[in-house]
Each structure stands twice: as structure tokens, then as C-alpha cells.
N, C-alpha and C positions, 0 to 999 in steps of 0.2 A: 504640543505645538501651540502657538500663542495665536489669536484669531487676529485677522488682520487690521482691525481696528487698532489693536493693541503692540503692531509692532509701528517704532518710530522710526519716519522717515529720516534721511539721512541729505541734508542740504548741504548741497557743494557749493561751494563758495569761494572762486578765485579772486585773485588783487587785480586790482583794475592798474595799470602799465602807469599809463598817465596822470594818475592823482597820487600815484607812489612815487613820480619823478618830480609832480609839482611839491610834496610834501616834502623830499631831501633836496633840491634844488631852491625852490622858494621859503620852505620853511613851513611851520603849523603855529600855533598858539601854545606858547612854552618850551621850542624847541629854534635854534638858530637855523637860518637860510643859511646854505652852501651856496652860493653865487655872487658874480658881481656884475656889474653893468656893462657892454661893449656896445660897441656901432657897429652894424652889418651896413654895409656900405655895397649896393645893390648896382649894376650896371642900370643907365636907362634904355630901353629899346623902344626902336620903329614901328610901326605897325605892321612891317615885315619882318619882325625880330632880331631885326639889326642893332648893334650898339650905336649910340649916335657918339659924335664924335664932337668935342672942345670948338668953337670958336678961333680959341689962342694953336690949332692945329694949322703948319704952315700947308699949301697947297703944293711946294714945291716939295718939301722932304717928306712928307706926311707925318712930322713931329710934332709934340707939344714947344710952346715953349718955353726953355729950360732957365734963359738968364732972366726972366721976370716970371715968378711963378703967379700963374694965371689963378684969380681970386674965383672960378667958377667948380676948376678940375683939381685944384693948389697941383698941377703939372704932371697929372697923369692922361693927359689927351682926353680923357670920355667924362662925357657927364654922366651923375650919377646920382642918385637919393639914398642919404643916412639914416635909418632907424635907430633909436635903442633897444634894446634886449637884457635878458638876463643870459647868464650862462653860466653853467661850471666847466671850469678848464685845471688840463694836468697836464704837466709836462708827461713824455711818454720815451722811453730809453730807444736806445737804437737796435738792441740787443735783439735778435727775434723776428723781427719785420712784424707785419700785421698782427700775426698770432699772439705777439708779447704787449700789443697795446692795450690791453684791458687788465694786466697785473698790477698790485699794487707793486710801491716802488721801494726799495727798503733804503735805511739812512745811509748818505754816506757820498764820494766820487759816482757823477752822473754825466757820460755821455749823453747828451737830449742832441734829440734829429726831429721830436716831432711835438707839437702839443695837441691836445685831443680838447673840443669846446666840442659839449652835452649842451643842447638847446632844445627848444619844446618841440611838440609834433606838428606845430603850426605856422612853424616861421620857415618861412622861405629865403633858401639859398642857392646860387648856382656857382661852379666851379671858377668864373672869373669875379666872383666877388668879391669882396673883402673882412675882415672879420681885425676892426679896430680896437686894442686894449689903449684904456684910458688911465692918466695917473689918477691912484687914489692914496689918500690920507691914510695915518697906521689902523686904523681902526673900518678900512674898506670903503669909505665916503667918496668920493667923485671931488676932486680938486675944482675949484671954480677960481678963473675962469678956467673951462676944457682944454685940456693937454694932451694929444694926442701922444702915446708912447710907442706903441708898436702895432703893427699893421702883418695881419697874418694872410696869405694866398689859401684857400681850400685846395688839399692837394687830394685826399679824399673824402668824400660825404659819405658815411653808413647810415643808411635809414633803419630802424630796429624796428623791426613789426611782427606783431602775435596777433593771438586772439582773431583766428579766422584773417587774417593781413591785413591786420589794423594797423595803421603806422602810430607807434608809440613815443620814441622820444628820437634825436637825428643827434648823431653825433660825427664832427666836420673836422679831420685829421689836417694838421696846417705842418709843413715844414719848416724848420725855424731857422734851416739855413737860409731862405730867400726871405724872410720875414724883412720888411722893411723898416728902420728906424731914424727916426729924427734926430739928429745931431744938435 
């Protein structure tokens, strides 16, 4: 039997969640980012956690207004603050429901019903907010000036959490049939 001096301990040593989401979503030194830029476009609330509501909202109908789009809400009734972020995003099949959204997709005809944006453990999102893709050039750049392209609703939010209930990365399930688009 070996004296205890002599036997070596044995270090465990697990991956930390979130510097292995920022290293394949942002990327490391010698290896490509998987992500691209969006707007999370955040409701603004009250002090009572109310949404506040547009100026250009008539008092009679309780609408925006639609034949001048209003330069504050561009005519969705509520104001609101844009952030940038990064995210990766995938389309996701319809095949399956929940359980199928985390397979990879294989080549070919693709029913899509959902796209799935991975964002970091830190950014904040709630179920009526927004999640803006913006056009980018072939090589992933951001078009200047900004273009909005499509405009995704969170239909569900998965929060991923280990490690004793750490929240590690949020990934925010959008329906692409209500996805909004600019003509």
C-alpha cells in the first residue's frame, strides 16, 4: 500500500457553462464567432410595471396610428428601448414540438414553425418583447444605414441553468409564423 503522501490527488474539474457559450458564440483568438448582431427591443414600463403607451395612441379607439407611422413606436402603440446584442440563432423544424428543438437539422425540404436565438446569461428579455434581425452584407456585417429585416415575438424563453442553479445561457423560442416583416 502506497503512504499517503505518495498517492495523487485526483482534481475535478468541470467546464464553466458560460465561458464555453461565450467562446462558441463570440468566438476565442484563432477560432470564428458563431453569432450575429440583433436588437432586443425591450417594452418601457411604469413604476407600476405597466407598459406605457405611444403619444400617437388615439384616446378613442385605443390604437396606434397606422396612416402615419408614428417616428417614436414606428406604429406599434408602446414605447420602447433597442439594445444591441449578439446571438446565435437556428431555424428549428416543426416536427416534434419542444423535445425536437435542440436537434441538429439535416440537409434538405424544411418545414420551420420556430427559430431558437441563444443569448448570454445576462441580457434581459420578457415575453412581449422583441428580438429584431437586421440585414447583413454576405460576409455577416451589419448594412449601414440599419435595415430592419424581421422582427421575431418570444413565444418561449428557456433559461439553462447548472451548476448548483446558475443561469448559464437563455435561449428565446420565436414563432416564425407571427414574425413580423417589412415590405
Amino acid at each position: 500500500m502506497l503512504a499517503p503522501s505518495r498517492v495523487k490527488k485526483r482534481l475535478i474539474k468541470e467546464i464553466d457553462l458560460r465561458k464555453e457559450f461565450d467562446k462558441i458564440v463570440n468566438g476565442k483568438p484563432g477560432r470564428i464567432a458563431h453569432r450575429h448582431k440583433v436588437l432586443i427591443r425591450n417594452l418601457r414600463k411604469n413604476s407600476t410595471n405597466e407598459t406605457i403607451k405611444c403619444a400617437c395612441v388615439s384616446s378613442l379607439t385605443n390604437e396606434p396610428d397606422q396612416e402615419n407611422e408614428c417616428r417614436f413606436c414606428l406604429g406599434e402603440g408602446y414605447i420602447w428601448d433597442e439594445r444591441f446584442t449578439y446571438a446565435y440563432s437556428s431555424m428549428v423544424g416543426a416536427n416534434g414540438g419542444k423535445a425536437n428543438r435542440n436537434k441538429r437539422i439535416i440537409p434538405g425540404e424544411l418545414k420551420t414553425d420556430y427559430k431558437v436565438f441563444y443569448i448570454r446569461y445576462d441580457e434581459i428579455i420578457f415575453y412581449n418583447d422583441k428580438i429584431i434581425e437586421l440585414s447583413l452584407d454576405l460576409e455577416g456585417k451589419l448594412i449601414i444605414p440599419y435595415k430592419r429585416e424581421k422582427m421575431y415575438r418570444p413565444e418561449t424563453i428557456q433559461k439553462y441553468r447548472a451548476d448548483n442553479g446558475r443561469l448559464e445561457f437563455i435561449a428565446v423560442y420565436c414563432r416564425e409564423e407571427p414574425s413580423i416583416r417589412k415590405s
